[in-house]
N, C-alpha and C positions, 0 to 999 in steps of 0.2 A: 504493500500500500504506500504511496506517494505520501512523503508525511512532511514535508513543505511547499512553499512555493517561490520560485524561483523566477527573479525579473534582471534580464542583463541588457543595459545597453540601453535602458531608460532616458528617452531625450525629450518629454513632452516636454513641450514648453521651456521654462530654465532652468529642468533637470538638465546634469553634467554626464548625459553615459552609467549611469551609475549601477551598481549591480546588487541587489536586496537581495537574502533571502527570509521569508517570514514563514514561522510554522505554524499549521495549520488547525484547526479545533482549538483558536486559543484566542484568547480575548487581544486585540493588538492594539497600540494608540501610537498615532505618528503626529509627532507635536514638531516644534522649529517657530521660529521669527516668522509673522506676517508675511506671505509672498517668498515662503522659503521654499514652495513646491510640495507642500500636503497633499494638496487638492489636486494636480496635478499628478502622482503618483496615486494617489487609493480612490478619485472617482475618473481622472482623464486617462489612467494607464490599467490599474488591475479591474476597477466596475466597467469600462466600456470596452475592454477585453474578454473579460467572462460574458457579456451580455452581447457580444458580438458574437461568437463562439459558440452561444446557447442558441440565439437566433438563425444563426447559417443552417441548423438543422431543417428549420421551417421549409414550408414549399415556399416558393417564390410568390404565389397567389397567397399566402398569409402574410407575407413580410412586406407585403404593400400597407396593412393596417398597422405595422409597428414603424416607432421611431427608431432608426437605423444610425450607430454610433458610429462615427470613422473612426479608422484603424488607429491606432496610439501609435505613434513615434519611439518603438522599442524591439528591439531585436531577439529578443524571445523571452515568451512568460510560458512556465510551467506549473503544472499540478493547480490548475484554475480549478473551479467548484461554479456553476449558475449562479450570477450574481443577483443582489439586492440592494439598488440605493434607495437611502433616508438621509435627503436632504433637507434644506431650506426655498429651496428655490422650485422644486417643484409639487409647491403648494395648489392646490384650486382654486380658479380665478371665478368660477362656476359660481351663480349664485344659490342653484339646486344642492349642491355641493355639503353636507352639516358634518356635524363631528358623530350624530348615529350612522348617516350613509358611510361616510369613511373608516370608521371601524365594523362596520357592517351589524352592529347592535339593531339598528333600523331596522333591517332584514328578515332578524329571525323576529323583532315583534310583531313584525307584517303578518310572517306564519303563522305567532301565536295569535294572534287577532282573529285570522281569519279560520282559527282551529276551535279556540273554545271562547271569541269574545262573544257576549249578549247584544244581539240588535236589537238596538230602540228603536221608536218612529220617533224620525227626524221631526215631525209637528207636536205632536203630545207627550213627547220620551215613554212611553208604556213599552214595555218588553214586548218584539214581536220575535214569535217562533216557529220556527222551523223543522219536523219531527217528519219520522218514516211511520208507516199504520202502526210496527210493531210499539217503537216510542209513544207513539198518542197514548195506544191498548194501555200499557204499563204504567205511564204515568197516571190515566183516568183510574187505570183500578189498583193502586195506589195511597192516591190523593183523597179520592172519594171513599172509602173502604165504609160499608156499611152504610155509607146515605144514600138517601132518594137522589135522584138526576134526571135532569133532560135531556134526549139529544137529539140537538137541530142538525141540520144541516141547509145552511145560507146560502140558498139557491139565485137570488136576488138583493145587489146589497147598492144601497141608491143610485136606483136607474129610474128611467121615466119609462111607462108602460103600463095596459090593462093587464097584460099576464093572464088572461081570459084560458087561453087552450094551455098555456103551460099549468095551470092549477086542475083546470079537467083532466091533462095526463099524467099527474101526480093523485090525482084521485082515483083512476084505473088502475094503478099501480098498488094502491089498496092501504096507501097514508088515508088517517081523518081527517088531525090537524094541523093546523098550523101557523105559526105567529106571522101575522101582516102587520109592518108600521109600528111593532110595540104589541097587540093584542091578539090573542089567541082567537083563532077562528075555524068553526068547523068548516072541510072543503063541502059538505053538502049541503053549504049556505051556497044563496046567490052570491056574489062577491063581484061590487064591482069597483073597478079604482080608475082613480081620474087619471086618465094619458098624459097630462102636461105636469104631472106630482113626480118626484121622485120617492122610489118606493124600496121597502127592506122587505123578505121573501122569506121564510125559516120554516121549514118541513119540520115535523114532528118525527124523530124517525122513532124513537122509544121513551118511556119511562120505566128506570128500573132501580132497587135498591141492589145497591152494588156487595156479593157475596159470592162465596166459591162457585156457589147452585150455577148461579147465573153467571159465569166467563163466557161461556158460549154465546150467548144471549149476546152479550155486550163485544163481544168482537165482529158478529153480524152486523148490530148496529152501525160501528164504526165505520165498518168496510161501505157500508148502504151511504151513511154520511157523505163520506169522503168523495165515494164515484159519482153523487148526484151533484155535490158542492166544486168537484174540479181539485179536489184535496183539500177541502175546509170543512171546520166541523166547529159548533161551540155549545158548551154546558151550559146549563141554568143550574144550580143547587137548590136546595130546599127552604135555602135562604135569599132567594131570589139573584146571588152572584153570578157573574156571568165570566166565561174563561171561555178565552176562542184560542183551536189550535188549526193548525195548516202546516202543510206539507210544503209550502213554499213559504217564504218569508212577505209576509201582506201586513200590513193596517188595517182591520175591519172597521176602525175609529174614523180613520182620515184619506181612506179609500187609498194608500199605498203600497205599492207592490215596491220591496227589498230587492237589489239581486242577491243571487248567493253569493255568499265571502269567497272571496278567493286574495292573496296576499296582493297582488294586482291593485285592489278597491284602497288600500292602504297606502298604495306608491302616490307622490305628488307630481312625481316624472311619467308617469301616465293617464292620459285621457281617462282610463278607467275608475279613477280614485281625486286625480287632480282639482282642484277648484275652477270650474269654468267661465270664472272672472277673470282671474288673474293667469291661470295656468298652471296652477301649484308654485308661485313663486312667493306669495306670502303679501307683497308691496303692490303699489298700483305704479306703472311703467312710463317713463318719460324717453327720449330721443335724445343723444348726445350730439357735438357738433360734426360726430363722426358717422353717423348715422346709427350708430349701436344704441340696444335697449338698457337703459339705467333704471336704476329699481330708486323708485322717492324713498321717502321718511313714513309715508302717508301708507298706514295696512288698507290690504283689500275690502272694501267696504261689504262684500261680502262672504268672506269665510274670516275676515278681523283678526286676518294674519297666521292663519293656522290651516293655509294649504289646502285642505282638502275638501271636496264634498259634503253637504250636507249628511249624506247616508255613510259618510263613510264612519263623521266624527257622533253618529249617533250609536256606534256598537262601541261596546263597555266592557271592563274588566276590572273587578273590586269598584266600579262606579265610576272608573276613568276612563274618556276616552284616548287615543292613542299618542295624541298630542300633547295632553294633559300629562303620563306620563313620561314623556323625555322632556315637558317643561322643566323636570325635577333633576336638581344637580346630581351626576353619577352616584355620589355618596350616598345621598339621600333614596334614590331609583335602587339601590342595588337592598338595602336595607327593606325598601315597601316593597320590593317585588317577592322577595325571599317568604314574605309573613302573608303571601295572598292564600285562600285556600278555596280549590277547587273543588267540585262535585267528582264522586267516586269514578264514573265516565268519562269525565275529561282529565281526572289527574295523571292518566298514563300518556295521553297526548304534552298536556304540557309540561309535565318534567324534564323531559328529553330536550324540549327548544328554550326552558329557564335553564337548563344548565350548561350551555351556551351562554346564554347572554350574562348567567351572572359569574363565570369564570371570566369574559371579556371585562365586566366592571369591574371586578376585583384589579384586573391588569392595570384600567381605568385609575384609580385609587394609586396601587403601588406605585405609578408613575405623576403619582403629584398632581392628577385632573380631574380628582372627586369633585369641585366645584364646576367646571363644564357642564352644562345639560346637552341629551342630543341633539334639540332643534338650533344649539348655534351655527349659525354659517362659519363654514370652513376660513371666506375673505377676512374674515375677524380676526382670527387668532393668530397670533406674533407666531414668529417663525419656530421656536423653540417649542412652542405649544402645539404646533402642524406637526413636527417631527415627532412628538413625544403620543401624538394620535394615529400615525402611522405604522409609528411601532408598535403601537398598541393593535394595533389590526395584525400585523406580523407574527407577534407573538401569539395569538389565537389561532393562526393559521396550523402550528406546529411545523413544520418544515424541518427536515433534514438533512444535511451534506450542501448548505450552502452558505455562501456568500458573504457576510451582510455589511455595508461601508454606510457609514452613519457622518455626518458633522454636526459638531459641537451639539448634544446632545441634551447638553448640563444647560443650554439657555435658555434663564428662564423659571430655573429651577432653583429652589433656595437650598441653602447648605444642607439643611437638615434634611431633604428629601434626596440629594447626590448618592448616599449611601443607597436608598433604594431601587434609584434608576443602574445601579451600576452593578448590584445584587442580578436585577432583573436580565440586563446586559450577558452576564458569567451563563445565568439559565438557559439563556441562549446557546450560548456554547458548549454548555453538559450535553444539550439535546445532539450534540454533531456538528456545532456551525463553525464559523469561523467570523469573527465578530472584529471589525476593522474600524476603528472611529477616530479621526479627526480632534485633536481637542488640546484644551490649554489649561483646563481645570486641574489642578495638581491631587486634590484627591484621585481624580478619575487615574490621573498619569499613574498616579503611586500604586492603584490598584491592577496595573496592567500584567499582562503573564509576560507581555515582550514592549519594548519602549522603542521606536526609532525616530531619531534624533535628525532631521534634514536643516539646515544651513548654510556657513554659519550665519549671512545675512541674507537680506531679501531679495527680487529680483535678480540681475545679472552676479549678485555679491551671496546667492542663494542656488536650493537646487544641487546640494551636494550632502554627502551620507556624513556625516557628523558620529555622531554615535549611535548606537544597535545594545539591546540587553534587556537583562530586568535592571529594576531600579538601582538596587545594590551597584551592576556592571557599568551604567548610565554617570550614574554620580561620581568615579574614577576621570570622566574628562570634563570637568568644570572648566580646566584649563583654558579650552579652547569650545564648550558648548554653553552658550546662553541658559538654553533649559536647565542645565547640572549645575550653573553655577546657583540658579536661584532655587533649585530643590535642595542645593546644599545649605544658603543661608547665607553666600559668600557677597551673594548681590541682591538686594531687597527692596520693598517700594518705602520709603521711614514714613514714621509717623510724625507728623508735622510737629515744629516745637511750641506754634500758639495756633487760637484758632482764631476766625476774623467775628466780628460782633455783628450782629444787627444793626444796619443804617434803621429800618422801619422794618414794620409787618405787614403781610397781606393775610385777612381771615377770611373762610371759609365758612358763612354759618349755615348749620344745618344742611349738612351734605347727606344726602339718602339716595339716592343712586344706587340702580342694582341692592347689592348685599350693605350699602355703608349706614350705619346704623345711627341715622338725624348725626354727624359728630360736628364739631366744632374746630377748624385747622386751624390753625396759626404757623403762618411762614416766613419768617426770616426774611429778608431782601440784603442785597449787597453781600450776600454770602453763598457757599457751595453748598446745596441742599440733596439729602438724599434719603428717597422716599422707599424703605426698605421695607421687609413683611412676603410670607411666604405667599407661593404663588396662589390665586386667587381672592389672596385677601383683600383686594377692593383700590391696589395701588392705581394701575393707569382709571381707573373710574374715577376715581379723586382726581388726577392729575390732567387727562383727555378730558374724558367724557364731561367734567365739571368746569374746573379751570381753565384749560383752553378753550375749550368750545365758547365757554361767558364772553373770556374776553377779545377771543376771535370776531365775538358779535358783536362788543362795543366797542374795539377801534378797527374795526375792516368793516363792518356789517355782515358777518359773514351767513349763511340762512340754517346753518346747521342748528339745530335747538341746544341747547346745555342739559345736562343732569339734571335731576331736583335739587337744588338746593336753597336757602331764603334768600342771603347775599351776600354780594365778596366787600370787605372791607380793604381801605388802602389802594384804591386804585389812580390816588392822584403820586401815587411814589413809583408807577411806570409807565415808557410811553409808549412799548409795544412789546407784544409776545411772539417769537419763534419756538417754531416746534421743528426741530432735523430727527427726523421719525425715520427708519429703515426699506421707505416705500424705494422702488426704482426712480432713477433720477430721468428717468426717458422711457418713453413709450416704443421706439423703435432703435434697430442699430446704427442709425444715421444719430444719435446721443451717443455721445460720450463724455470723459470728463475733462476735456477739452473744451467742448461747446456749450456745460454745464457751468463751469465756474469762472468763465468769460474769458480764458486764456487763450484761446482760438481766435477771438476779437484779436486780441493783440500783433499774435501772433499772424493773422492776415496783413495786419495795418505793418507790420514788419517788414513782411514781404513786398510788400506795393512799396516800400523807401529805397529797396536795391534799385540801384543804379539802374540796372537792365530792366527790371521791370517801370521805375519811372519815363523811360525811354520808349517802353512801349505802349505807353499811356496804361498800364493797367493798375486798375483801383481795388481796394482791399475786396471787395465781393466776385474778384478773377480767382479769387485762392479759396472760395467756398466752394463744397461738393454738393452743394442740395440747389443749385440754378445752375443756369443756363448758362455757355461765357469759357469758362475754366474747369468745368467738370469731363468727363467722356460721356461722351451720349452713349453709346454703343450700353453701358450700364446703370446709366445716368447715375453716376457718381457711389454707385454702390462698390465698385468694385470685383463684384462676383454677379453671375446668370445665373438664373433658373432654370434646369431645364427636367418638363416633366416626362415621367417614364410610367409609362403601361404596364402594370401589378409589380414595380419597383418603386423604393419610397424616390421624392423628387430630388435632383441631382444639383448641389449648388456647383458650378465651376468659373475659374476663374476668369476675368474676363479677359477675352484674348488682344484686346485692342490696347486695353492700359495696362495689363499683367496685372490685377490687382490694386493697381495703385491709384484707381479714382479719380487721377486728370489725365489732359489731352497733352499730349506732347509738348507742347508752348508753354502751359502752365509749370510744366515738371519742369522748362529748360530755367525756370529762373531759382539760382541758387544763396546761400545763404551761409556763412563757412563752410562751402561745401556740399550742404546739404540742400537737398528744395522740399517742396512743403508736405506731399506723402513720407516723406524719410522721418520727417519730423513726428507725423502723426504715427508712425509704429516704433517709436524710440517710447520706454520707459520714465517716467519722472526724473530719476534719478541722473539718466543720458542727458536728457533735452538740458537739464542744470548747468551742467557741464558744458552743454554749447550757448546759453541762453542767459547764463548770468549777470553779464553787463547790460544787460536791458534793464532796467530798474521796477518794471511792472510786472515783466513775466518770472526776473529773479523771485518777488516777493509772494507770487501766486507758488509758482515750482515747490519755494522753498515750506511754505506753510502745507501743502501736500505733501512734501517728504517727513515735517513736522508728525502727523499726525497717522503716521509710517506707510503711507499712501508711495514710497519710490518706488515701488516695483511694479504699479500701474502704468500701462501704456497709455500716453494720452488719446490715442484714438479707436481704444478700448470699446465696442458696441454695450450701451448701460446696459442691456438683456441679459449679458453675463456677469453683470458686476454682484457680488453677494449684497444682502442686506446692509452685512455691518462697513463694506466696503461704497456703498450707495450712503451711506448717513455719514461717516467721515469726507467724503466727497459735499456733503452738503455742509460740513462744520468748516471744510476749508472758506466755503463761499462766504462763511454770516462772518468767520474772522479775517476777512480781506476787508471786510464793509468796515464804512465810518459811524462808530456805535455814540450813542449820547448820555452814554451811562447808567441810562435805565432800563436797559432790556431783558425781557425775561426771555431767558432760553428754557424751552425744556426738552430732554433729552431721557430715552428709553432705551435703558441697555446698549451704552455706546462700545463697551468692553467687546462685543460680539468679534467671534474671529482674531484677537489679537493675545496674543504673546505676552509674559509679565513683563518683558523691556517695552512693547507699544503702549502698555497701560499705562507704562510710567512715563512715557512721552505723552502721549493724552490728556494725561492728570494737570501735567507741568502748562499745556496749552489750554485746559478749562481754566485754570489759576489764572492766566493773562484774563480773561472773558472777565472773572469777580474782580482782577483788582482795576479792572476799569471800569467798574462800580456797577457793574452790571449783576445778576442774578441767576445762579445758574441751579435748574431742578431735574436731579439725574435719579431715572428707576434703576436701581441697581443691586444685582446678588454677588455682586463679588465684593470681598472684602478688602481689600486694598483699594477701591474706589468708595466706602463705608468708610475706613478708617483714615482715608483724607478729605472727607467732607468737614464741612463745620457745623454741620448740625443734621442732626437722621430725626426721620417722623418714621416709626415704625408701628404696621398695620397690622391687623389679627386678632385674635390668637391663633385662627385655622384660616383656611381657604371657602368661597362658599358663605351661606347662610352662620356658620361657625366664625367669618370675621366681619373684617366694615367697623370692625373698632381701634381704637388708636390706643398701642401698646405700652408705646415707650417712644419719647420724646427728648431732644436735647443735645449737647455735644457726643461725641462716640464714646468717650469716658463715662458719660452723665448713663446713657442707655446701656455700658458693659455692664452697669450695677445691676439692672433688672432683672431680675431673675422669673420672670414670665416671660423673656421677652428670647424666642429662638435666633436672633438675631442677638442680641447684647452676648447669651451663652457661646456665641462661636466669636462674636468681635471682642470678648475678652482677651481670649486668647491669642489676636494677633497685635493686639495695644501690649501686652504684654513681653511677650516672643518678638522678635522681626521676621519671623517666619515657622510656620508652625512644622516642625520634620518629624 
């Protein structure tokens, strides 16, 4: 048995040649400097090798429906397994999309629903049911054991008609009587009824006290019922009650016919279940300037945001319809579903499909998203929280002998809950996998079976094999490996020697959003704020959904509504809020981070001053690729063709008129040391510096990007592949180029994403420039080296979910390690303490 895997000659991107070998069924974490080639080695070279590998199998006619991965830049990988990425980036943009569809929970409640839930009528909610003869038989002699009974059969049930000869051939049939309109009537009365009335019809077919004598008796009846009614039948008791049953699912109240369940009636992705207002999409729909469907604010005025069909949300289980429960956070769902109790009939049905779903919520929980419910959309949830739901579907799959290449796992995740995702992680790899993850989190590292070290720096200064081992072998070359020297203690983030005071406050009163329980913030200004507390506990809802959003409204007007809350105090102490959030910085690969943070401006207007280009009259907009002028037509500035292929995925190649390079000839002849203006756009940060720095505009953009360890981006980088955390530092370069007026509030959400303990500490040092220029900076954050140099934490909880939305612990990071409620103060003890915890 092949019991590594073996990679020689590794050159994606600014990997060096380099020759790995990693063994296999073992938990692996490949950490290095930002842009040291991670991600390039374990999803650009060993996942789109395994999954290129696994797919060549396919016919040709399937591998048109799959996205097809080019070949990696590497001269031979051995002992591959099917791979599995879990990333961040390929989240669902789908607004159909929830976190029950994606872990497939949704699924099996569909089944159960349509196995043992109770259909109501959707007009009157009264139970309508659904039985075979032998069901009716059982239940009537049953139920009734020893009373007197009726039994009709509702031949006519409000129709307009004399029903003249149908009452004469129900009298030859050798029935007496029977209830018209309410009142019992003999058929050998005249009986006439008005044709423009609508009218109720009920054959007498017996009366009987229901006892062993008579079973026989009372199964005739039934059967006579049933075939005269079309499958309908209904009691009178002795007490004048009335109980209708059928063989099809009907309303005898409100004249509606049920279809039968099928998990179909449940889906909101199809016609058969979906709201035919909306479409199962929940919102009512507006038109973007791009002509796509945008979902409002404003729920479906007719299913009020809950998807589905009238018929569908009227069938029941413990009294919930299906909506009702995945309103309910996993924690909560996993605990009421456990305590339902079915009838003797249906309990061997639904045991089978609850024990699924509450092995998945268990996963649910171990991974820190008991607070989630499953109607939330997918587009909602940060990127740590899409990954920690995916795997959550993964590990319910059970799978073995593959794969599995994760990034940064831990984001997102508070301290206390690292140990469980990493647990979970290992169970993974007992079952037979091989379990590959990306990451910078030092618990995770420290818990690794094998450590590889890529460096020592990023980009072109990156991309090389550094160190290989367990932790033990790793920590031997601090010498010369960033990662060993800071798991050693040799190199650390300090903790600051004072902290800075409050200029003013800004209050929050009564903040009740979602889970946050009426509380009362108080925030600091002119200082580093950090708004800590395990995941779900109510942070960005306080911070987004409250804060920003208010005051997005009152100096932008912006129309998104705010949170609940009564009102913000202090808002004459700012005069605007930025929010550098993880979204992408561009909608297309014509964005990059060039054309994002106005360095490409320049950088045109550079061009148009060469001599030869003055000469030839050409003006800064000759050196843009998105008009007409200086671009290649032939690809109109893309650089690469499309071309589609019949039951093969479609072929991008490059374009043959410019080689890739996106202008026309003329454009490219005008140079620049050298260089012309494609050279420039695939040169890294860290290159262009180096040719760029006596320019005094583009030195200071280049350099504030290399700042915030952004060098080993290429400036003409397509934004579609730039990660999250690499998209938000891209937008931090832009607000610190701007002329600030000292009262800006930034807020920033897990900026740490993707970076290295040496990037945090460059990060840290450029948020500090932002506060001592009296600005105000409010950062969500689980790592603790970004906690323990803030100057003041609001820490939220005590749980995630309904369990928080309270405010823990408050005050500097000394003032909050005292707390001992506080899960956050218990692990920030320890690094105010230590300089690093080993």
């Amino acid at each position: 048995m092949i019991e590594r895997i073996k990679i020689r000659g590794a050159s994606q991107h600014n990997l060096k040649k380099i020759n790995v070998s990693l063994p296999r069924n073992k938990f692996i974490v490949i950490t290095g400097p930002s842009g040291s080639g991670k991600s390039s080695l374990a999803f650009d070279t060993l996942y789109a090798e395994g999954q290129r590998r696994y797919i060549e199998c396919l016919s040709t006619y399937a591998r048109q429906f799959i996205e097809q991965l080019e070949r990696p830049d590497v001269e031979l990988v051995e002992g591959l397994s099917p791979s599995i990425s879990i990333d961040q980036k390929t989240i669902s943009h789908n607004p159909r999309s929830t976190v029950g569809t994606m872990t497939e929970i949704y699924d099996y409640l569909r089944l159960l629903f349509s196995k043992v839930g109770t259909p109501h009528c959707p007009n009157c909610n009264r139970i309508v049911e659904s039985q075979t003869a032998k069901e009716i038989f059982e239940k009537i002699s049953e139920e009734y054991r020893t009373q007197k009974i009726k039994i009709l059969s509702p031949v006519v049930r409000g129709r307009k008609g004399e029903y003249h000869k149908l009452l004469e051939k129900m009298k030859k049939k050798g029935f007496l009587r029977a209830r018209i309109d309410g009142e019992f009537r003999e058929l050998e009365e005249s009986i006439r009824l008005e044709k423009t009335k609508k009218h109720n019809i009920e054959i007498l077919i017996d009366e009987i006290i229901i006892s062993s004598e008579e079973i026989e008796r009372l199964k005739e009846a039934i059967h006579y019922s049933l075939e005269l009614a079309d499958g309908n039948l209904l009691i009178i008791d002795s007490e004048g009650n009335e109980r209708f049953f059928s063989q099809k699912l009907f309303c005898p109240y409100c004249e509606i016919s049920l279809p039968q369940l099928e998990p179909r009636n449940f889906s909101f992705n199809s016609p058969y279940g979906a709201c035919s207002v909306c479409n199962g999409l929940g919102f009512e729909i507006t038109y973007n300037e791009w002509g796509e469907i945008e979902l409002t604010d404003k729920l479906c005025s007719a299913c009020k945001g809950q998807r589905l069909k009238p018929e569908s949300l009227a069938v029941k289980i413990g009294g919930k319809n299906i909506y009702e429960w995945c309103s309910l956070p996993a924690g909560k769902l996993l605990k009421e579903i456990s305590s339902i109790e079915f009838p003797s009939n249906k309990k061997i049905i639904a045991e089978k499909i609850l024990k699924e779903i509450r092995s998945r919520l268990e996963i649910m929980n171990e991974l820190g998203l008991s607070y989630l419910d499953l109607n939330r959309p997918v587009t909602t949830l940060a990127g740590g929280e899409a990954q920690r739901v995916r795997l959550a579907t993964q590990i319910g799959s059970r799978l073995r002998g593959v794969m599995y290449v994760l990034d940064e796992p831990t984001i997102g995740l508070h301290q206390r809950d690292n140990r469980k995702l990493i647990s979970i992680l290992k169970g993974i790899r007992d079952l037979g996998n091989t379990v590959i993850v990306v990451e910078h989190d030092e618990q995770t590292i420290r818990s690794a079976d094998f450590i590889l070290d890529l460096g020592p720096g990023s980009g072109e200064q990156g991309g090389y094999k550094v160190a290989e081992g367990s932790v033990e072998e790793i920590l031997k070359y601090s010498t010369h490996s960033l990662t060993a020297s800071y798991l050693k203690g040799e190199k650390y983030i300090p903790v600051p020697s004072s902290r800075r005071k409050p200029k003013a406050w800004l209050i929050i009163k009564g903040a009740r959003e979602h889970n946050l329980k009426n509380i009362d913030v108080r925030i600091p200004l002119g200082v580093m704020v950090c708004i800590t507390g395990v995941s779900g506990s109510g942070k960005s809802t306080l911070v987004y959904d409250i804060l920003y959003k208010a005051l997005a409204k009152i100096f932008y007007r912006a129309k998104e509504t705010p949170g609940e809350h009564d009102e913000i105090i202090g808002l004459e102490n700012i005069d605007k809020v930025i929010s550098i959030d993880q979204k992408p910085i561009g909608r297309t690969p014509r964005s990059n981070p060039a054309t994002y943070t106005g360095l490409f401006t320049h950088l045109r207007a550079l061009f148009s001053r060469v001599p030869e280009a003055r000469l030839r009259g050409y003006k800064p907009g000759r050196f843009s690729f998105n008009v007409k002028g200086g671009r290649c037509e032939e690809c109109k500035g893309a650089g690469v063709k499309k071309i589609e292929m019949h039951f093969l995925p479609d072929v991008f190649v490059t374009c043959p008129r410019c080689q890739g390079k996106r202008y026309n000839k003329e454009t490219l002849a005008i140079l620049y040391k050298g260089k012309n203006i494609s050279d420039y756009l695939s040169m890294t940060v860290d290159e262009a510096f180096s040719y760029l720095k006596n320019v005094p505009v583009l030195k200071e953009k280049l350099l504030t990007l290399k700042k915030v360890g952004l060098g080993y981006i290429k400036l003409g980088q397509p934004a579609p592949t730039l990660s999250g955390g690499e998209a938000q530092r891209i937008k931090l370069t832009k607000e610190l180029s701007r002329k600030g007026t000292g009262k800006t509030l930034y807020i920033l959400d897990e900026p740490t994403t993707g970076l290295h303990f040496d990037d945090v500490k460059k990060l840290l040092e450029l948020l500090s420039e932002l506060v001592d220029k009296g600005n105000t900076v409010i950062i969500i954050e689980h790592n603790l080296d970004v906690i323990k140099y803030s100057d003041y934490i609001i820490d939220l909880g005590p749980e995630g979910g309904e369990e928080g939305g309270k405010i823990v612990a408050e005050g500097t990071p000394e003032q909050v390690a005292k707390c001992k409620n506080s899960y956050t103060g218990q692990f920030l003890e320890r690094v105010l303490n230590y300089k690093r915890v080993i």
